[in-house]
C-alpha positions in Angstrom: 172.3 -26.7 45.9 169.5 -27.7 43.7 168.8 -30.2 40.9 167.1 -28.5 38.1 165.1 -29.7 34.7 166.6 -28.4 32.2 164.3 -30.1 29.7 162.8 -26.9 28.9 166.0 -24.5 29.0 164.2 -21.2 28.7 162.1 -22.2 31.5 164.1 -24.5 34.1 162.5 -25.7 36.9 163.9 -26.9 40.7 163.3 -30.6 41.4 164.5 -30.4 44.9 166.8 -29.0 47.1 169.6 -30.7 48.9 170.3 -28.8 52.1 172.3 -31.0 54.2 175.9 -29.9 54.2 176.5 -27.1 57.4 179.2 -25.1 54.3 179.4 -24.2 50.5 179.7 -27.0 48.6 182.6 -27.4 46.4 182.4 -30.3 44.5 179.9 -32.4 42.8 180.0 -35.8 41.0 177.3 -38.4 39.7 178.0 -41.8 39.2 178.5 -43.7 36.2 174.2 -45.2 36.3 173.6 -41.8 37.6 171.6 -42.6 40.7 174.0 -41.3 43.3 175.3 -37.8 43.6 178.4 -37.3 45.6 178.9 -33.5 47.6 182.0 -32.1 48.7 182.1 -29.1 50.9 184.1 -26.7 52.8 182.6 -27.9 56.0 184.7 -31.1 55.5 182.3 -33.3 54.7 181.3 -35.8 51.7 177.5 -36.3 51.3 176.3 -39.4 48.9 172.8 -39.1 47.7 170.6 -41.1 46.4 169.0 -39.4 43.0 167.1 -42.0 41.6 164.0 -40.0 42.1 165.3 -36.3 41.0 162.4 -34.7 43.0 162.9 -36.6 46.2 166.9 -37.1 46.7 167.5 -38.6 49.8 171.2 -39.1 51.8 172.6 -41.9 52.0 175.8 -41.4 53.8 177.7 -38.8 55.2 181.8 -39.1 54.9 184.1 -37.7 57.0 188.0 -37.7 57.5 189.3 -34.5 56.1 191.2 -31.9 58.3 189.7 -28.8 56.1 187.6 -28.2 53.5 186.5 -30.6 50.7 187.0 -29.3 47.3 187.0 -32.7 44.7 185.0 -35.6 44.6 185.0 -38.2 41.9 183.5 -42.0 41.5 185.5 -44.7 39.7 184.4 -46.0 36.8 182.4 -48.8 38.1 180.9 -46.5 41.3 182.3 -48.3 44.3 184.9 -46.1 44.9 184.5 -42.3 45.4 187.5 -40.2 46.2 187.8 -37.0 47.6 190.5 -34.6 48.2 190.9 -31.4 49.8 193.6 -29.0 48.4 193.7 -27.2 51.5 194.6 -30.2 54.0 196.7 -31.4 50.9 194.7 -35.0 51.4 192.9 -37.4 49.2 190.7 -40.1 50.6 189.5 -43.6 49.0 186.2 -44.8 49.9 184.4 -48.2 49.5 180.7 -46.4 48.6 179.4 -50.1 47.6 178.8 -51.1 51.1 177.3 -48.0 51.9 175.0 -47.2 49.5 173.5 -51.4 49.7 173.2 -50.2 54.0 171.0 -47.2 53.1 169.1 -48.6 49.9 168.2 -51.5 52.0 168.4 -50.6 55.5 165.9 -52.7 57.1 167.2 -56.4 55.5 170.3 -55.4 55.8 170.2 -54.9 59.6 168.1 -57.8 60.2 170.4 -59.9 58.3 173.4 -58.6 60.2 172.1 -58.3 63.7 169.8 -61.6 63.9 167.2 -59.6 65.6 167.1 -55.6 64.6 168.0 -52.6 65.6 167.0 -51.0 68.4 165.8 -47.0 67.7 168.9 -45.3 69.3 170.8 -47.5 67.0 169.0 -47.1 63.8 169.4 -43.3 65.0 173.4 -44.1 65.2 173.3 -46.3 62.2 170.8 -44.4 59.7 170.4 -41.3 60.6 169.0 -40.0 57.5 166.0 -42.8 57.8 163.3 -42.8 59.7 162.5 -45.4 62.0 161.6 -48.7 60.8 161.1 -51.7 63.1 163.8 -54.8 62.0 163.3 -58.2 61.5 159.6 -59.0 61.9 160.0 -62.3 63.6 
């Protein structure tokens, strides 16, 4: 998939490429602020990005819990809820995206402040996989 400027419509022009998802994708939804872009796919996944920067989208989270594909995503109104539903598993799915996207926007506080002395770099592999590396909690 690929997010496109449209500003000129007779000439568009790719901003990035978001390659993460292993299927088609299905399903695509901003929120509200439009800063996060929710995936759906057939390969039973959700992805949330972060879009704040159109040319350098980065993932945030990856959401799984659906026995086949993914074919609807949508945020509430006030973006800390994204559902998701799959019309071949006959399943929808609720998620709370507010504690996930604050994890991944601020990854290195918020493991500090949770572990009282950082993540180690298996864990922030486990944790944040979409980050690099960062060393936690200075002190």
């Amino acid at each position: 998939m690929a997010i496109w400027d449209i500003t000129n419509r007779t000439s568009p022009v790719i901003l990035a490429a978001l390659t993460d998802h292993t299927g088609p994708m299905a399903a695509l939804a901003f929120s509200r602020d439009g800063h996060t872009l929710a995936s759906g796919s057939f390969d039973k996944t959700a992805i949330l990005w972060d879009v704040t920067d159109r040319t350098h989208p980065f993932r945030l989270s990856t959401l799984t819990g659906h026995a086949d594909a993914m074919d609807a995503v949508a945020f509430s109104s006030d973006g800390q809820t994204l559902g998701t539903g799959s019309s071949s598993d006959g399943t929808a799915i609720l998620w709370d995206t507010s504690q996930r996207m604050r994890i991944a926007l601020d990854t290195v506080n918020y493991a500090c402040a949770i572990t009282g002395g950082g993540l180690t770099t298996d864990e922030w592999r486990r944790y944040a996989p979409a980050l690099p590396y960062r060393q936690t909690c200075a002190s």
